[in-house]
C-alpha positions as CSV (number, residue, x, y, z in Angstrom):
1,X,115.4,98.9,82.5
2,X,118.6,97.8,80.5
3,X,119.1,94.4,82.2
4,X,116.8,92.5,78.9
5,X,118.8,94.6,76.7
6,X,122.0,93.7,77.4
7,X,120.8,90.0,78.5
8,X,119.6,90.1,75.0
9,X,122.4,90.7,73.3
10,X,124.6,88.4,75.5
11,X,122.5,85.2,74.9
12,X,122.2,86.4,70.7
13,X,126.1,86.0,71.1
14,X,126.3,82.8,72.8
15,X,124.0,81.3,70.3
16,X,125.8,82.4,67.3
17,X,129.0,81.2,69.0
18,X,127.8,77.9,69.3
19,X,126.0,78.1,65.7
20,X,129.9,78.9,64.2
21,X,131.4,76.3,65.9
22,X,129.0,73.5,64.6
23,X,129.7,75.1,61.1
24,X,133.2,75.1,61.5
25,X,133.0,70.9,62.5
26,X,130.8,70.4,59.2
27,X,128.2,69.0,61.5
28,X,125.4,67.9,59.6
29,X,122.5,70.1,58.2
30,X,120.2,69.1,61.0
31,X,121.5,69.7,63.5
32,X,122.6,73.4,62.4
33,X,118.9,74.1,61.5
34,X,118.1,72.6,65.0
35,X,120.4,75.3,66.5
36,X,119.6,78.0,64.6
37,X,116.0,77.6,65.1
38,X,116.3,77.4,68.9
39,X,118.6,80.7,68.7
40,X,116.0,82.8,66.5
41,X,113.4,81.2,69.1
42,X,115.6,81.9,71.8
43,X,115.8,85.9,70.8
44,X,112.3,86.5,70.2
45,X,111.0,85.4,73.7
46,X,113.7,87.9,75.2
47,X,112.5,90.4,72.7
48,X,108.2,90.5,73.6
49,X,109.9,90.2,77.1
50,X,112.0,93.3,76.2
51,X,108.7,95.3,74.7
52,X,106.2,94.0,77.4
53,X,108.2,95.1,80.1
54,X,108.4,98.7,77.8
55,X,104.9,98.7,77.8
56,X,103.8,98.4,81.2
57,X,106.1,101.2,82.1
58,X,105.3,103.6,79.0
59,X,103.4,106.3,79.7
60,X,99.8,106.6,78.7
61,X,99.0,109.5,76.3
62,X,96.4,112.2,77.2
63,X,95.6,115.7,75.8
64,X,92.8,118.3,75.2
65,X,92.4,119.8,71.6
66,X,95.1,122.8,70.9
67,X,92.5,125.0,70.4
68,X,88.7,124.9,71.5
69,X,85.7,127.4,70.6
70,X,82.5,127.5,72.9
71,X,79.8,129.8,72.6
72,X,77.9,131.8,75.0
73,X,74.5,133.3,75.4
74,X,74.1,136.6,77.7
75,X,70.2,136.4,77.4
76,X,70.0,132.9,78.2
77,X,72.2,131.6,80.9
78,X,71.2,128.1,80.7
79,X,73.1,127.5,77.9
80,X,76.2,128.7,79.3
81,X,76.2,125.6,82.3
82,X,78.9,122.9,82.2
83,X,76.6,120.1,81.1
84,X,76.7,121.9,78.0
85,X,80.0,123.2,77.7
86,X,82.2,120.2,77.8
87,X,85.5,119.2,77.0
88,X,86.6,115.9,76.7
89,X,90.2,114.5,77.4
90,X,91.9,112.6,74.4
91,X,92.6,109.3,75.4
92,X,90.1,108.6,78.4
93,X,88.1,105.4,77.9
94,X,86.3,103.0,79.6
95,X,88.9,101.2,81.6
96,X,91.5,104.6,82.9
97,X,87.8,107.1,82.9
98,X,86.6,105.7,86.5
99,X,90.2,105.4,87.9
100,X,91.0,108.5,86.9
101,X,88.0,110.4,88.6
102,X,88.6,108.3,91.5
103,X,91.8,109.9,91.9
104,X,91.1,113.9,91.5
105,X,91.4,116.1,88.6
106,X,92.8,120.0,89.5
107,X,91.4,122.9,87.0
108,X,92.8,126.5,86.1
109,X,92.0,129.0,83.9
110,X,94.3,131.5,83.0
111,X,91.4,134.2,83.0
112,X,88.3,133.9,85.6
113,X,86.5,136.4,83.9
114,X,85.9,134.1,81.0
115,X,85.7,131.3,82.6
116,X,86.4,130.7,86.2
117,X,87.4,127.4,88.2
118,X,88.2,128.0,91.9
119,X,85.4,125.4,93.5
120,X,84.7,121.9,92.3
121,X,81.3,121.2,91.4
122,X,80.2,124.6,90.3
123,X,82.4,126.7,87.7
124,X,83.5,123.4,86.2
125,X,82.6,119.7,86.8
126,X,84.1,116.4,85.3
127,X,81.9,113.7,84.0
128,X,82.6,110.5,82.5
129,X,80.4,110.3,79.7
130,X,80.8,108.7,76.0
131,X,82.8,106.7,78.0
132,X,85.6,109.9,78.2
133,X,86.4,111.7,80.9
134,X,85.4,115.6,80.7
135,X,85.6,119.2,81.5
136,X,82.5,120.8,82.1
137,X,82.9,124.1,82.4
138,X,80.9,127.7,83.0
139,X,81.1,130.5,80.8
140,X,81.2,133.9,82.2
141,X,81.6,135.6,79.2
142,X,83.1,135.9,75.5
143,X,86.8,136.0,75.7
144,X,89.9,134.3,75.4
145,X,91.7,131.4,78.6
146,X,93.9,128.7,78.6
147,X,92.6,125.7,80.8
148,X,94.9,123.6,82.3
149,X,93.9,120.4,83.7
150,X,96.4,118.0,86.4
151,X,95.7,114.4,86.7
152,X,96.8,111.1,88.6
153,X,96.7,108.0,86.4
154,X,98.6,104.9,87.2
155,X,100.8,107.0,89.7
156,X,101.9,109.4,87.2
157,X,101.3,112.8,86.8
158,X,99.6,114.2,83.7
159,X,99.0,118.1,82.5
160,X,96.6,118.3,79.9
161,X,96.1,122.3,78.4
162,X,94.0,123.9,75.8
163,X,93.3,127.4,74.7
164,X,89.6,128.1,74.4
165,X,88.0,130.8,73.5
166,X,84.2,131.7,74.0
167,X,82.5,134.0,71.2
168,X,78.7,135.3,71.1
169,X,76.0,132.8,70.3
170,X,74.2,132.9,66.8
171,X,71.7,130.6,65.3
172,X,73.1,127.6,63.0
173,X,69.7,127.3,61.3
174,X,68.5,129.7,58.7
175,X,65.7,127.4,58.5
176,X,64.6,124.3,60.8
177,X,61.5,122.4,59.8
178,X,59.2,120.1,62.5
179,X,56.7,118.0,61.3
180,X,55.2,120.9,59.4
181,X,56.3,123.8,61.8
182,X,58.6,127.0,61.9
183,X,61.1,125.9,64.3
184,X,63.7,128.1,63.5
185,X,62.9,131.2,66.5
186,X,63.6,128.1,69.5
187,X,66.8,128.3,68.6
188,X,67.5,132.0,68.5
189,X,69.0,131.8,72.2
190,X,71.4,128.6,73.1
191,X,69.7,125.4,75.1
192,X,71.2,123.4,77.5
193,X,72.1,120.2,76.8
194,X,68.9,118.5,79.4
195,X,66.4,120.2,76.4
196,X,65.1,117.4,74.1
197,X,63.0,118.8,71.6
198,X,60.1,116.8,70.1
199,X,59.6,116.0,66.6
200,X,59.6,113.2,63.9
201,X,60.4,115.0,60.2
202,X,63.2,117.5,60.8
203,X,64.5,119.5,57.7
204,X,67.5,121.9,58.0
205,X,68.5,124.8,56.4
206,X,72.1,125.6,57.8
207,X,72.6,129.7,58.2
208,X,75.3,130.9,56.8
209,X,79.0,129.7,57.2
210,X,77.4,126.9,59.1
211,X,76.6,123.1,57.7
212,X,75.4,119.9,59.0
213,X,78.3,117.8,60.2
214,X,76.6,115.1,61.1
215,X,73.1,113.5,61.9
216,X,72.6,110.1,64.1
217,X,69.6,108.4,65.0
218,X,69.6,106.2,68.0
219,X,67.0,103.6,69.4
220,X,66.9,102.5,73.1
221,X,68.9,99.3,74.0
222,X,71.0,99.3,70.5
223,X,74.7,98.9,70.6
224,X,75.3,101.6,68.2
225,X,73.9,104.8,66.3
226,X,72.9,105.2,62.8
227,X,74.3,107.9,60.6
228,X,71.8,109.8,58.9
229,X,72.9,111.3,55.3
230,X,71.9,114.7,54.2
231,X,70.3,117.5,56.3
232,X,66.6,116.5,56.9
233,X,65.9,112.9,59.1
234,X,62.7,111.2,59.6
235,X,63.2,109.5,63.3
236,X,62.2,106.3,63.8
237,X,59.1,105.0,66.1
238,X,60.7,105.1,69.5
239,X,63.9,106.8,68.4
240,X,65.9,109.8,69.0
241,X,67.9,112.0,66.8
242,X,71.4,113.8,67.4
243,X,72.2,116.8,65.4
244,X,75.3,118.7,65.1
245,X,75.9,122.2,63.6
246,X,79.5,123.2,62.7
247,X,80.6,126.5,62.0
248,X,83.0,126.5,58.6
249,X,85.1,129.5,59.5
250,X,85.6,128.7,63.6
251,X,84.5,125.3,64.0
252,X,82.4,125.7,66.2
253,X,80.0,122.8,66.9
254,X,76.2,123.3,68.4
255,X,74.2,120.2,69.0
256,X,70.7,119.6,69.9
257,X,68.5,116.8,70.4
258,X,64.8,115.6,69.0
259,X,62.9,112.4,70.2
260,X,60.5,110.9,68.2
261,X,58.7,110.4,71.3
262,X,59.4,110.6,75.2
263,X,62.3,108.9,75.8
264,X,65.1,109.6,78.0
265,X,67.9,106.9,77.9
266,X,71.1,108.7,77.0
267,X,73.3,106.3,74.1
268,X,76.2,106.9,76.1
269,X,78.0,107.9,72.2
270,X,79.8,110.6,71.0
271,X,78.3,112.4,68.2
């Protein structure tokens, strides 16, 4: 690890050695510009040498937010699944996601009750989606836990940890508008993440503490969403719509989906 250093230094030195002694013989200007420009040269190759060799053995930064806030439903459990519940892993991306699936993730919870992960697969589940590796996980019931996750990337160990805690579901919208229609009772109890609801002229009324954070529309086969300004959308022909609801005081976030028309190809974005 300190052979470039030091190999560094030691060729920096001969250089300005030789450099001095030219000087010293009054050789002519060329040839000291020459000299000096084959010692700067010289210096920099063993310097990206130095930081590439750094680089490859650095190690990669993951981490989970410090604190998260999920919300759960006790009169409608399909809310509460890991497909809807998910956290996602700071860092992840296209290129380490697969790799680091392929190699096994191990998930605790300091408290069970709230959320419990003793099997794989069915109190929490990790997906690669948005191109970010996640935690999925179950809610049991309001509360506070600390998840800990412990990872293999590049033969090096990784412990990722963030304290979550699940309060009681309540409706973001004081008022949603369909086409037309009262939609404001669907949403009285939390849906799971498969629910698309349909609908082309959406107009919100956040309830209170709660606002839009954001709206994006997305059509099938595009390389990117669009963001939508405001709190009402009109969807486009063939197009879906992403909402999200955030909570001012908690942060909280609730999202839900509307197609335009019956479409099912997920974007593959975070939103």
């Amino acid at each position: 690890m300190f052979y470039p250093y030091y190999t560094l230094h030691f060729c920096i030195f001969l250089c300005y050695n030789d450099f001095v002694f030219f000087v010293h013989r009054k050789e002519n200007f060329l040839k000291k510009s020459i000299l000096k420009g084959a010692s700067i040269f010289l210096a920099s190759v063993l310097t990206v040498g130095m930081c590439s060799a750094y680089s490859v053995n650095a190690k990669a930064k993951f981490s989970l937010p410090k604190k998260t806030t999920l919300s759960y439903d006790k009169k409608n459990n399909g809310g509460n699944g890991f497909y809807t519940n998910v956290i996602y892993i700071k860092g992840t991306n296209r290129s380490n996601s697969e790799s680091i699936l392929r190699n096994g993730m191990k998930v605790k919870s300091s408290n069970r009750k709230v959320i419990s992960t003793k099997t794989f697969e069915k109190d929490y589940y990790l997906i690669a989606d948005n191109n970010q590796v996640g935690i999925g996980v179950k809610l049991k019931k309001t509360g506070s836990t600390k998840i800990t996750a412990k990872f293999k990337y590049r033969s090096k160990t990784y412990s990722v940890k963030t304290t979550v805690k699940v309060i009681k579901y309540s409706n973001p919208f004081k008022k949603i508008v369909v086409d037309g229609r009262d939609c404001t009772s669907d949403f009285k109890n939390k849906n799971g993440s498969s629910i698309s609801f349909m609908g082309r002229n959406i107009k919100i009324t956040p309830n209170k503490n709660w606002r839009v954070k954001s709206i994006y529309t997305y059509k099938p086969g595009a390389t990117k969403m669009k963001r939508v300004k405001g709190s009402s959308v009109t969807i486009p022909t063939n197009c879906r719509a992403f909402i999200t609801m955030e909570n001012k005081k908690n942060k909280l976030t609730e999202k839900v989906t509307f197609d335009e028309t019956d479409t099912s190809e997920d974007p593959g974005f975070i939103f």
